[in-house]
C-alpha positions in Angstrom: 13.7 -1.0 -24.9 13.3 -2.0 -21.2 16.8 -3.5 -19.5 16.5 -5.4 -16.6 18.7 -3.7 -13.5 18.7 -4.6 -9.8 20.7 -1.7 -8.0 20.2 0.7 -5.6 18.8 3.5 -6.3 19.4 7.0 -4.0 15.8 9.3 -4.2 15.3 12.4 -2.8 11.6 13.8 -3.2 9.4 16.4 -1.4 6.0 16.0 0.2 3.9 19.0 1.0 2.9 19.0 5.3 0.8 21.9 4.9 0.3 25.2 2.5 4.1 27.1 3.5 6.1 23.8 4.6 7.6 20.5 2.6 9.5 17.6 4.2 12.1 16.3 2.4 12.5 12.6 2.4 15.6 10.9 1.1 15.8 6.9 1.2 16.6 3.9 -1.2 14.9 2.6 -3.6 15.6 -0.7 -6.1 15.7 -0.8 -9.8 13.7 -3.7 -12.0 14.1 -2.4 -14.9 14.6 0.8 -17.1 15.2 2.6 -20.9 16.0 5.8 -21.7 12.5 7.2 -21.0 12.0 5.7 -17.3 12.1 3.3 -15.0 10.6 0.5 -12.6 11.6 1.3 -9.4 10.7 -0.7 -5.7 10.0 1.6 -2.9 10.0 1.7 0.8 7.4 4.7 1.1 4.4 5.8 -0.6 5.0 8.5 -3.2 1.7 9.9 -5.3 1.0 10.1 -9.3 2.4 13.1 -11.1 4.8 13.7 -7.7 8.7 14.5 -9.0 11.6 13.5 -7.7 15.2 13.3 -8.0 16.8 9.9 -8.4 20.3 8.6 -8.7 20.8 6.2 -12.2 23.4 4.7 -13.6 24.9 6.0 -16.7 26.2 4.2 -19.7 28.1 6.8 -20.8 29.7 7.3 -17.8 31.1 5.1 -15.0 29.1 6.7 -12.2 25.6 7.6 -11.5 23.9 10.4 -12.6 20.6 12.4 -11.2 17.6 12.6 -13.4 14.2 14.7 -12.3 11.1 11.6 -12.6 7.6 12.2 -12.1 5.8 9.2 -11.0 3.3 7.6 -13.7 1.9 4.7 -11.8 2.3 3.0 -8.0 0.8 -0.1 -6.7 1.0 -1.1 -3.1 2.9 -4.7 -2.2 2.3 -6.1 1.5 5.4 -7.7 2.5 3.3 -8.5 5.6 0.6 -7.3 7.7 2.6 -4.0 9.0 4.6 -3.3 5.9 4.0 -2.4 2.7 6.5 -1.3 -0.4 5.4 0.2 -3.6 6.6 -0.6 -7.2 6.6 2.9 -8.7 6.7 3.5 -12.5 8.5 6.5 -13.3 9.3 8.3 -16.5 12.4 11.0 -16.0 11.6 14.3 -17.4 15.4 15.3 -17.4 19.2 15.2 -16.2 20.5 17.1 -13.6 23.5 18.7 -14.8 26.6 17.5 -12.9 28.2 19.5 -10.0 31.6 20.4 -10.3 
């Protein structure tokens, strides 16, 4: 079952700049929705099918957030106008970080 959730989200993913080198990009996205399998998620920058990532999600067992691994299912581009773009990205989380601490 899909909840409807309008937070924001902390993400951290990787992108590969060349065979030996990755740049880590860390930003915030914005929950639509989610369910125990994945989530809808609104994106400031382009991120690729099948990519992981790590995202910050809030926890209904818990009262704080915790870090899940996603892989990315499906993106599509929005233009908010003619120089930017944001991307709703559908996710489904392949697991939870454990906590630190």
């Amino acid at each position: 079952k899909r909840v409807p959730c309008k937070l924001a989200c902390l993400y951290e993913l990787t992108k590969p700049v060349d065979s030996s080198t990755v740049k880590l990009s860390e930003g915030h996205g914005h929950s639509i929705n989610y369910s125990g399998s994945g989530m809808l998620l609104l994106l400031p920058e382009e991120v690729g099918q099948r990519q992981v990532f790590e995202i910050q999600v809030p926890s209904e067992a818990r009262a704080t957030q915790v870090t899940k691994l996603g892989e990315v299912c499906w993106t599509r581009s929005i233009a908010v106008n003619a120089r930017v773009c944001m991307y709703l990205v559908g996710i489904r989380f392949l697991f939870e970080l454990p906590a630190l601490g």
